[in-house]
N, C-alpha and C positions, 0 to 999 in steps of 0.2 A: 228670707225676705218676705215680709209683709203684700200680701193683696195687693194690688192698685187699686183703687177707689175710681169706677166705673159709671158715667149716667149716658145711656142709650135714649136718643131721641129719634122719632123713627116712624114708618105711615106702613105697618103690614099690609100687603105685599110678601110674595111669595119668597124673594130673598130676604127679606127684612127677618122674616122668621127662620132661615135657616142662619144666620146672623146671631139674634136673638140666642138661638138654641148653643153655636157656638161660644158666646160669648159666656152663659150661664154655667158652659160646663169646661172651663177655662179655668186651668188652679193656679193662674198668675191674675185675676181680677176677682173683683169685689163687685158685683153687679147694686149698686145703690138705688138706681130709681130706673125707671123706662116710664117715659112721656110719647104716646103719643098722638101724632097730627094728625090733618088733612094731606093727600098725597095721590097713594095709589087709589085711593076707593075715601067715599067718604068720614069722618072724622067719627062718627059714632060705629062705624064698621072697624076703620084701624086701631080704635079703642077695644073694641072688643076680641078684637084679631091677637091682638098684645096679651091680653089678659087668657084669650084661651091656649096663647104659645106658653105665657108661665106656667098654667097647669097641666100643658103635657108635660113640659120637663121638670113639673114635681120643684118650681121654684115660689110657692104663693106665698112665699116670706119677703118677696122683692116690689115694693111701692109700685106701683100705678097710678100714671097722670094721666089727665087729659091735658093733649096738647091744643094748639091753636088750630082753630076752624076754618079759616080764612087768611090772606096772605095779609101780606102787612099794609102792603098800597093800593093792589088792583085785586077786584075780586077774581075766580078762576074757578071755570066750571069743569077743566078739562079732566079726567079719570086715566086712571091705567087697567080698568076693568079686561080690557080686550085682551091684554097682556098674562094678569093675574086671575083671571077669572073674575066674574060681579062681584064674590065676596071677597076678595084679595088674595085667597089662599088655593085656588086653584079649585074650589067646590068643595074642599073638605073643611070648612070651617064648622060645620055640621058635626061632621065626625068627630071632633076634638071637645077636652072637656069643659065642662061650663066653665066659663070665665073666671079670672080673677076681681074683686069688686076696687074700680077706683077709689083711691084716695079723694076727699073730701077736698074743693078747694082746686089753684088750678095748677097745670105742670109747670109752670116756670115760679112757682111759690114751692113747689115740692122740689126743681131742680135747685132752690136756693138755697133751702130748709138743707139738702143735704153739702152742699156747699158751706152753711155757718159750721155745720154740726161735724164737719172730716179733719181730723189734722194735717191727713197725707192732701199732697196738691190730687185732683182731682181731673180722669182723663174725661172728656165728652165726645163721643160718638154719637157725630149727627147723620145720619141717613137717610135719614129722608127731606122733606122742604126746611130750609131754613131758617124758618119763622121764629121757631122759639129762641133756637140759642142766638139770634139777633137780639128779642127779645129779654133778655136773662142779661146779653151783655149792656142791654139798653137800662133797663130796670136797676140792675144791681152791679153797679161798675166796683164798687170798693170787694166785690167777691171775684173779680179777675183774676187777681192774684196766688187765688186756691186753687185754679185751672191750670192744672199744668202741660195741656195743649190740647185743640180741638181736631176729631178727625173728621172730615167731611167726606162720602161719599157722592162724586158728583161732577160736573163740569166738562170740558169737553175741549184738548189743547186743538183739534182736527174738527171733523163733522159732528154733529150732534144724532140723536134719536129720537127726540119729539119735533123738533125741525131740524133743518139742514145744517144749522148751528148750534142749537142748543141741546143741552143734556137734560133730562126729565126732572131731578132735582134741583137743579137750578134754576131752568126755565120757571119751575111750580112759583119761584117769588124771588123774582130776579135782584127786587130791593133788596131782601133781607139778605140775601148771598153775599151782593156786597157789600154789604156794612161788615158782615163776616171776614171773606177776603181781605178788605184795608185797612181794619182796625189794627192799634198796635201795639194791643193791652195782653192778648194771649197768642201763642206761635199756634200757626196751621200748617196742617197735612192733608191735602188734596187726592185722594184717590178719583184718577179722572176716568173717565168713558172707555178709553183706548187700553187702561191697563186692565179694567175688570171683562170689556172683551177678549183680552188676549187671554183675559187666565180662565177661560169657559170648559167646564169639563163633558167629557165624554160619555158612551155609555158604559164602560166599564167601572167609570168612578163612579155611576150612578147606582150600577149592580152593587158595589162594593157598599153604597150605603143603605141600601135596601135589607142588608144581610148584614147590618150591625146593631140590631136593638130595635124594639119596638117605636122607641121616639125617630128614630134615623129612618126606620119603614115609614113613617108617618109623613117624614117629611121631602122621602122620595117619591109617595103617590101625592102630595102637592107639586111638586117639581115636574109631574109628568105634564099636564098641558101645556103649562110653561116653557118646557124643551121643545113641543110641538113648535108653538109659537118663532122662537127661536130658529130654529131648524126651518121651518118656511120662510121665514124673511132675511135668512144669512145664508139660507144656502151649505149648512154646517151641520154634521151630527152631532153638536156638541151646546150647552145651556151656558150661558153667563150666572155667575154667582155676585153679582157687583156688591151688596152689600156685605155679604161673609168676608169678602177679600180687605177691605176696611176694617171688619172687626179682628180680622189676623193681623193686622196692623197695631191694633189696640192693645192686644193681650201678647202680640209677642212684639214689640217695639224693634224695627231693622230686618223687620221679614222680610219689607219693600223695601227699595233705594231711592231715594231724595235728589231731587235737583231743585236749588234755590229759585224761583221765578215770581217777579211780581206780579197781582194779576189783578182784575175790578170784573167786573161783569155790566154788560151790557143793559141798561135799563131802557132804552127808549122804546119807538113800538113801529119799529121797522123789521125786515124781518131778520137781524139780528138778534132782535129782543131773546135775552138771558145766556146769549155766548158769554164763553170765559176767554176773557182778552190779557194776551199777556203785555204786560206795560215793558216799554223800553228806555233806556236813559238817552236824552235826560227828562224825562217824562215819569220815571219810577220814584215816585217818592213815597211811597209807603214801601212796609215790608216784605221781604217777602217769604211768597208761600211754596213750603217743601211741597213742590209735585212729585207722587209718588208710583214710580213701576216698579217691573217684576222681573230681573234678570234670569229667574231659575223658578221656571211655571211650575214646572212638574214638582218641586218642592212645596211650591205655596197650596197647590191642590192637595199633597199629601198631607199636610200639616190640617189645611179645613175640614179633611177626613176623620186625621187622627182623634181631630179635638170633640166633630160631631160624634166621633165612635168612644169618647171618654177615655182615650187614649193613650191620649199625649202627655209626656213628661213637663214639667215644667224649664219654660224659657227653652224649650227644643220648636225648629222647622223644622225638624225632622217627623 
């Protein structure tokens, strides 16, 4: 069976790159382009963040965008430096190699470019703010069609983590989220807040990745302040991987389990603003979106091992 035809939209960030790295070395995907945003750190930082993640994993054959720098409605000053460190990566962005050089031109022209140019329908993995692939859907509606479903990292069915409601990618452009969610041109997959907390690994899983290859150590000493963080504010010896968990969705399709739920997101500027609300009937009139958990954690963490370690068989959780 043929690749899947892969575009990673995305704001590095410390899991965004362990994500990235997973995705690249995944022999059920086709990594076609990574765009990306504004997000965790700013837009010329997560640009750069992307490009020096393809050249540690020895991928400078894989397009680079730049994504959107700004949300779509309201401007948005807020960072996740505190989290990711100031450069996104935990302080080692330094350490890693120079960059890969963007493509010419901007990422939702590159994520379309590859959209005219695939036969196979084409999966997208958005991870970070929503912006573009709002955008993409805005811009270029007759390439729907080639989209054979968007995964989103994001949202939040319970409490949020950048406020009390909201979830950090969502909240970042709470418009662009929903146009996302309610549209009814491509099926989504929601990897929400609750399930990439639940699937947070340990330090064992962390040793185990330290001692798999020089890109796996690389991106275990990123991972370390990160767990710090973690670890003070949950009260838990253990790191959330939110965006990898999304991308083991991508590359191995029914890792996670699905329940049907409609949803929109909150735009106003109460302090609701960028909750994920689920709609109820008879008020559900758009689609809806597979929310996705994780019945069997300790799988889904073996499997984002196996895959970061070059591992994994194809189309195996295991």
């Amino acid at each position: 069976m043929p690749a899947r035809p892969l575009i990673i939209d995305t704001d590095p960030g410390v899991d965004d790159a362990v994500a990235l790295v997973l995705a690249l070395r995944s022999p059920e995907v086709d990594v076609r382009a990574v765009v990306a945003a504004f997000g965790n750190v700013g837009p010329e930082r997560t640009l750069d963040n992307a490009g020096r993640i393809l050249a540690l994993a020895g991928r400078e054959d894989v397009p680079l965008g730049a994504g959107a720098e700004q949300p779509l409605v309201h401007r948005r000053a807020l960072r996740a430096g505190h989290v990711h460190g100031d450069d996104g990566l935990g302080g080692r962005a330094a350490h890693l190699p120079e960059p890969v050089a963007p493509h010419p031109g901007s990422g939702i022209a590159l994520m379309a470019r590859v959209l005219e140019e695939t036969r196979e329908p084409v999966t997208i993995a958005s991870i970070g703010p929503l912006t573009d692939t709002a955008l993409l859907l805005a811009a270029h509606p007759g390439l729907a069609e080639r989209i054979e479903r968007i995964v989103v990292m994001g949202g939040a069915i319970g409490g949020g983590n950048i406020t009390g409601a909201a979830e950090f990618n969502v909240h970042a452009d709470p418009e662009a989220a929903h146009r996302v969610l309610t549209q009814d041109r491509v099926p989504v997959a929601l990897v929400p807040l609750e399930t990439t907390l639940g699937c947070a690994a340990g330090p064992e899983w962390i040793a185990a990745l330290t001692g798999a290859g020089p890109v796996c150590a690389e991106l275990a000493a990123m991972i370390a302040p990160y767990y710090g963080y973690y670890r003070d504010r949950y009260g838990r010896d253990a790191v959330a991987l939110h965006d990898a968990i999304a991308l083991l969705e991508c590359v191995a399709p029914g890792s996670l389990a699905a329940t049907p739920i409609p949803l929109g997101v909150d735009t106003g500027f109460g302090p609701a603003r960028g909750a994920t609300v689920p709609y109820r009937a008879p008020d559900a009139t758009t689609p809806p979106v597979d929310v996705l958990s994780a019945p069997d954690v300790p799988a889904v963490l073996d499997a984002v091992l196996a895959r970061l370690a070059g591992q994994a068989s194809p189309c195996s959780i295991a």
